[in-house]
C-alpha positions in Angstrom: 211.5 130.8 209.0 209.5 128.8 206.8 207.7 130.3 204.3 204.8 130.1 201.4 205.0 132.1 198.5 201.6 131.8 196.2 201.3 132.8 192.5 200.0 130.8 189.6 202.8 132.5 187.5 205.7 132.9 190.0 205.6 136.5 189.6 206.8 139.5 191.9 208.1 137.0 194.4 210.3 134.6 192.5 213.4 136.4 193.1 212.6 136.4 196.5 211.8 132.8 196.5 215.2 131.5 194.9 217.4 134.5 197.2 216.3 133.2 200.4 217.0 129.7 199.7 219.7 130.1 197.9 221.5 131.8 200.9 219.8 130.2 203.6 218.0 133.1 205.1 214.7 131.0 204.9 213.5 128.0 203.4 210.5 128.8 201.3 208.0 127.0 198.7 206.4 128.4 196.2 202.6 127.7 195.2 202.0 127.7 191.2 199.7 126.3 188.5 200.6 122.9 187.3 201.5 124.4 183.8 204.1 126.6 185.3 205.4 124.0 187.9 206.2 121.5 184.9 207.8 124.6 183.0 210.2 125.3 185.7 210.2 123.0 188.4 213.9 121.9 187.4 214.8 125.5 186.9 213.1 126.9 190.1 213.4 125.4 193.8 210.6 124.5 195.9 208.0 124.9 193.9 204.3 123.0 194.7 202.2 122.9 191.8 197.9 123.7 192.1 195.4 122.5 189.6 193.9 125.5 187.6 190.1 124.7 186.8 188.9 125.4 183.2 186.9 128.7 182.9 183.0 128.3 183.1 181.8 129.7 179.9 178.7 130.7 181.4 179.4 131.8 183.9 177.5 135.5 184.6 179.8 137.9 182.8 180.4 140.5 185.9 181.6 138.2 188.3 183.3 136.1 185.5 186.9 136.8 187.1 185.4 136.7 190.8 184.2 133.3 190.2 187.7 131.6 188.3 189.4 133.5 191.8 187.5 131.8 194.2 187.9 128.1 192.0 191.6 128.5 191.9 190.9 129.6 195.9 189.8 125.8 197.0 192.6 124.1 194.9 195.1 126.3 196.1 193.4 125.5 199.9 193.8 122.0 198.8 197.5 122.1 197.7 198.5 123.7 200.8 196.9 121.3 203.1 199.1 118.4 201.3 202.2 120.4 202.0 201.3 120.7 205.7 201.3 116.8 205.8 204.9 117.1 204.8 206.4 120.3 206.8 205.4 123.3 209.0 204.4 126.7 207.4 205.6 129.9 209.5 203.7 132.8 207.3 202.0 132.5 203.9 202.5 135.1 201.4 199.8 135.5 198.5 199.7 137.7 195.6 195.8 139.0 195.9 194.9 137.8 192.2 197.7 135.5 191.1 197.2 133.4 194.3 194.2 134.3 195.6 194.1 133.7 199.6 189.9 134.4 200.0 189.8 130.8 201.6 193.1 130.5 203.5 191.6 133.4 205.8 190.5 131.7 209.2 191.6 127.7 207.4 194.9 127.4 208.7 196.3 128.5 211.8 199.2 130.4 210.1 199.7 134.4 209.4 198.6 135.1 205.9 200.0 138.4 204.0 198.3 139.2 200.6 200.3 141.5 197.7 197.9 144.1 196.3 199.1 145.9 193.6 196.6 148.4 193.2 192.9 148.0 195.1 191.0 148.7 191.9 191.7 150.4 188.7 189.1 153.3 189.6 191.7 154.3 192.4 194.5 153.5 189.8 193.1 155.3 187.1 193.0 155.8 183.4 192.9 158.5 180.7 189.6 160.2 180.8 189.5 160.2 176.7 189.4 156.3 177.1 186.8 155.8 179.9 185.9 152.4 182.0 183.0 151.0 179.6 180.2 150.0 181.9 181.1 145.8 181.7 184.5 147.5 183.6 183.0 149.4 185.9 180.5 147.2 187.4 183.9 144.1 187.6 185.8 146.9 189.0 183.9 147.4 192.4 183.7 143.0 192.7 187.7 144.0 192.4 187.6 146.6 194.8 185.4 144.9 197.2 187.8 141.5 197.4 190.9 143.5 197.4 189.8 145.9 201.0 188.3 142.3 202.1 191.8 140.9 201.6 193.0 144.1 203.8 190.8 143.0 206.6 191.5 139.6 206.9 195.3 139.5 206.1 197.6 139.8 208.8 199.6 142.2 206.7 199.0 143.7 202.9 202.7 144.4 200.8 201.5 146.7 198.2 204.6 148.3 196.1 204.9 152.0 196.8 203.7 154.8 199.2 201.5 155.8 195.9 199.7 152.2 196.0 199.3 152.6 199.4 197.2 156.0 199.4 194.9 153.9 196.9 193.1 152.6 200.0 191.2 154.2 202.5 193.0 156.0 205.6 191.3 153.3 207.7 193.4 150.0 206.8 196.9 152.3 206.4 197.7 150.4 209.2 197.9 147.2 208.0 199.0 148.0 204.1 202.9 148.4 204.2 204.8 149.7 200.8 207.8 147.5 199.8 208.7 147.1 196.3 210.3 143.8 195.0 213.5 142.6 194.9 215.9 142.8 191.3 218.5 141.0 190.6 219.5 142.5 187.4 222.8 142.3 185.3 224.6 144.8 183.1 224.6 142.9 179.6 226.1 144.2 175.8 223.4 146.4 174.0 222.7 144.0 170.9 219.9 145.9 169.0 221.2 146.8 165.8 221.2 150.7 166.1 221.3 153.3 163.3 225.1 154.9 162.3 225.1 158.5 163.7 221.8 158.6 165.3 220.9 159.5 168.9 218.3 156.9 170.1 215.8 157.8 172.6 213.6 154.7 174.0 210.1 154.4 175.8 209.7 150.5 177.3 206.1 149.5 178.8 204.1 146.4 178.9 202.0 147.4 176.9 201.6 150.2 174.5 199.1 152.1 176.3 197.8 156.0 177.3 197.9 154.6 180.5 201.8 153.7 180.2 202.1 156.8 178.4 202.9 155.9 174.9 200.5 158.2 173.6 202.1 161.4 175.3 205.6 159.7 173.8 204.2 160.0 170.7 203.7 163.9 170.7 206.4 164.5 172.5 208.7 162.7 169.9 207.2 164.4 167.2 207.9 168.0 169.2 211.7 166.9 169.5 211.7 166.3 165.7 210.6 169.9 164.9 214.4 170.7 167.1 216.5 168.2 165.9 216.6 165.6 163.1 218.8 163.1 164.1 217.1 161.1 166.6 215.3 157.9 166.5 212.3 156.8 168.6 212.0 153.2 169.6 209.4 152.3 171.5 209.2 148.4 173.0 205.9 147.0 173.9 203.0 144.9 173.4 199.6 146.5 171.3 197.5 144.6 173.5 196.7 147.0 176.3 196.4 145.0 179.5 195.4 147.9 182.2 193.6 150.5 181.0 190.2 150.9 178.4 192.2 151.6 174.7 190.7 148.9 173.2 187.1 149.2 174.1 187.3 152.8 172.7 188.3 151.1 169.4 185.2 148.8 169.6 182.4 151.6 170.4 183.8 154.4 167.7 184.9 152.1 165.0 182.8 149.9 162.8 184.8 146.5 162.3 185.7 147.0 159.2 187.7 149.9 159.9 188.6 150.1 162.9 192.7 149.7 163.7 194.1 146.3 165.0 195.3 148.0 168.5 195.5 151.4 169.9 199.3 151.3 169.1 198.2 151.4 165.4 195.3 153.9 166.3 197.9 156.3 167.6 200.2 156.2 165.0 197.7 156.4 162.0 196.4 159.6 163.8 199.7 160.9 164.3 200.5 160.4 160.3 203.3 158.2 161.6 204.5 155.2 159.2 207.2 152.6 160.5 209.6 151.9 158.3 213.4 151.5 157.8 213.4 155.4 156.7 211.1 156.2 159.5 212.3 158.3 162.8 210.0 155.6 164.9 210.8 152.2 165.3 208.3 149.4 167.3 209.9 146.5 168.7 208.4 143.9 170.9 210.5 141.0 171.8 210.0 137.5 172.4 212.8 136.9 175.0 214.5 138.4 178.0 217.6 138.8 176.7 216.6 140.6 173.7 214.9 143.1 175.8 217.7 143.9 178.2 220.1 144.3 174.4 217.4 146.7 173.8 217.5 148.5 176.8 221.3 148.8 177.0 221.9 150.3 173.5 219.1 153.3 173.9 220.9 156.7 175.0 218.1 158.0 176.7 214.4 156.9 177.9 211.3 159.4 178.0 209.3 157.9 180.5 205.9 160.0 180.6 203.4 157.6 182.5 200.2 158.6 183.2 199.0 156.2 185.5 200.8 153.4 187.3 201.2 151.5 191.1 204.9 150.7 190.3 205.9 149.5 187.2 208.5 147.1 186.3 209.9 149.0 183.4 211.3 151.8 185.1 213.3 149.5 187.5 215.0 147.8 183.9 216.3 151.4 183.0 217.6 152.5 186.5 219.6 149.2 187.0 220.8 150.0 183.5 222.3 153.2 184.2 220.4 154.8 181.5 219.3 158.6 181.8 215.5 158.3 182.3 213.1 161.5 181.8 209.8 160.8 183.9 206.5 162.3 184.7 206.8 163.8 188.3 203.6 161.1 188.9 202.4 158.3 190.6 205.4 156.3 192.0 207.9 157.9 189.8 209.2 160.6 192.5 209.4 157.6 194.9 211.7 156.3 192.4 213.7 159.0 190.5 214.9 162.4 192.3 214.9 165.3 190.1 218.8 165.9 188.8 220.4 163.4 191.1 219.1 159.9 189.0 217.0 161.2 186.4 214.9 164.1 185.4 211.0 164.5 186.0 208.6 166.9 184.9 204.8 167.5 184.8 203.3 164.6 182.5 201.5 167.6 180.1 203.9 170.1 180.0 205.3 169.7 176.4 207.9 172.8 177.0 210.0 171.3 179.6 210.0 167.7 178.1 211.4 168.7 174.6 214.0 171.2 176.8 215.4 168.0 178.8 215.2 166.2 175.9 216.6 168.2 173.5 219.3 169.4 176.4 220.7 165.7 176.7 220.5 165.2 172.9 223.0 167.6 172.3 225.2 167.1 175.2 224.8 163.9 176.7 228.2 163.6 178.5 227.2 166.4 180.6 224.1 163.9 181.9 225.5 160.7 182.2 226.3 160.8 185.9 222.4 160.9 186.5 222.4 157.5 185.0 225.6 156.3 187.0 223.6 157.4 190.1 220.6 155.7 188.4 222.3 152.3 188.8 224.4 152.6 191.8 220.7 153.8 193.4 218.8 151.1 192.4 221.5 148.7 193.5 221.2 150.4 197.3 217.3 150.7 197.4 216.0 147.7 195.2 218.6 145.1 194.4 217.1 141.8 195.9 220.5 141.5 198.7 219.1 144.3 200.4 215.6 144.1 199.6 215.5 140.4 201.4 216.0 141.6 204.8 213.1 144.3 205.0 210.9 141.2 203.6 212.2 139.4 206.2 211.4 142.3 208.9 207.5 142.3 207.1 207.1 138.6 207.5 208.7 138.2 211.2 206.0 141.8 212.0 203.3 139.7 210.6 203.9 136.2 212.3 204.0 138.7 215.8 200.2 139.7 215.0 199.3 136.4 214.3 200.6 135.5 218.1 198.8 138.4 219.5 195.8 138.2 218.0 196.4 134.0 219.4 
């Protein structure tokens, strides 16, 4: 099978990309911006670079992100028509915003699959005390509008859970299918310099969000305290929300002058929280890999309270890290974690039962560290790339079988 992957960053399907060549289950390119092609196009296999235009500074501010999609759409069209010079394409696979496909649809006589994360972020949601500001609304439904358009025309849509997948209308189930990537992550030493004597409890997102749930970390940390002293919070993110509306809360009910530099800051000042090397939180927010995974490995436990979320990454770090994870019984997370067998859930608001589990593996966390040896060895079955490949496989060969029918 020859196959097409397209995202100007690599993204969810690099793994993918380097697996099946690497053990010759498929021989695959991969579509990128020129930027990232000269980055790793001695690292990566395969990869075919496309020209990203500069963005239009005028253009009309709703469609702003529309019209840089559909730019990137004829370069990308371009690109792939140089590669069909040189070899045969069996299915192409597009990542809905990172490569978008809007004119591969009826170009090339070839099955095209599109990955939607989540159709819009109305359906994905977002804490009602930080609403869409009108700008986000009115982009929102151009966001909506190309993502069910993508549904239509694709042969097949991946999107990464059963949760993502309700996101859409009953009406184009049949074509949206719920596979989550492929990892292909190692055990490493924990190198973050930890605290003599402490118990360290860790919350890792993206960004430092409501949405994520670092707010609700927040109280719930500061509940724990009231219980027990000898914990530290370290929480591992970016302040620059990407996903949700923090930041234009700041803008409209804070004059510049006063207003915090992110919602992480916000948060904390609220809170009465002060960082500090005698302080019981800790922010980190590395620049590498590595330095995350060191991170990761020398926490003894993770809350994990999202709020709102198709399937993220984070949580998939932890698992394959065999660390004990508390989660909000939300979104994705029950698709992921089940209750006392890999983890512990509860309801996202009720305070009570966090602080119980929390305080519960605190002060005997022996007694709980099976649920993060069945973390790992579960995420190794269900999500480690090896087995992942094949049901990729399965999704492409379904998709190039449409194509045929259709003729």
């Amino acid at each position: 099978m020859r196959i097409l992957f397209i995202h100007e960053g690599l993204g969810q399907f690099q793994t993918l990309h380097e697996y099946l060549n690497a053990e010759s289950l498929a021989h695959s390119w991969f579509l990128c911006s020129t930027s990232v092609y000269q980055a790793n196009k001695d690292r990566v296999p395969n990869l075919v670079p496309f020209q990203v235009p500069a963005e239009n500074a005028n253009t009309y501010f709703y469609t702003k992100n529309l019209e840089a999609r559909i730019q990137r759409s004829f370069l990308i069209k371009k690109s792939i028509s140089e590669l069909l010079a040189r070899t045969g394409i069996d299915v192409i696979v597009a990542h809905g915003s990172g490569g978008f496909p809007l004119q591969l649809f009826g170009e090339f006589d070839i099955p095209v699959i599109t990955y939607i994360e989540f159709p819009s972020f109305t359906h994905h949601g977002y804490d009602a005390k930080y609403p869409q500001p009108d700008y986000a609304s009115y982009r929102d439904k151009v966001f909506e509008m190309t993502s069910y358009h993508q549904v239509l025309k694709s042969e097949l849509v991946i999107v990464p859970s059963a949760y993502a997948k309700g996101m859409f209308p009953a009406c184009l189930h049949d074509k949206v299918i719920a596979q989550m990537e492929g990892f292909d992550i190692t055990r490493r030493p924990g190198t973050f310099a930890r605290k003599d004597g402490i118990f360290h409890v860790g919350f890792a997102a993206r960004d430092l969000s409501s949405a994520k749930g670092f707010e609700q970390f927040i109280l719930i940390a500061k509940e724990i305290l009231k219980k027990r002293q000898n914990v530290r919070f370290v929480f591992c993110g970016a302040p620059k929300v990407l996903y949700s509306y923090e930041d234009a809360f700041l803008q409209s009910h804070f004059e510049k002058e006063s207003r915090p530099e992110s919602f992480m800051k916000y948060v904390l000042e609220r809170e009465g929280i002060t960082l500090g090397e005698d302080s019981a939180f800790q922010h980190v927010d590395f620049a590498s890999y590595d330095q995350f995974a060191g991170y990761v490995e020398a926490m003894d436990l993770f809350l994990y309270p999202l709020q709102f979320g198709s399937a993220n990454w984070g949580l998939f770090e932890l698992l394959f890290r065999a660390k004990v994870v508390i989660g909000s019984d939300r979104c994705f997370v029950p698709e992921v974690i089940r209750h006392r067998y890999n983890g512990l859930l509860c309801k996202y608001d009720d305070m009570q039962t966090w602080v119980q589990y929390a305080t519960e593996v605190i002060d005997a966390p022996a007694d709980f560290r099976h649920l993060g040896e069945n973390a790992l060895h579960d995420a190794h079955e269900r999500f480690h790339i090896r087995n992942v490949a094949a049901s990729y496989l399965r999704i492409f060969d379904m998709a190039i079988g449409r194509r045929k029918l259709i003729g």
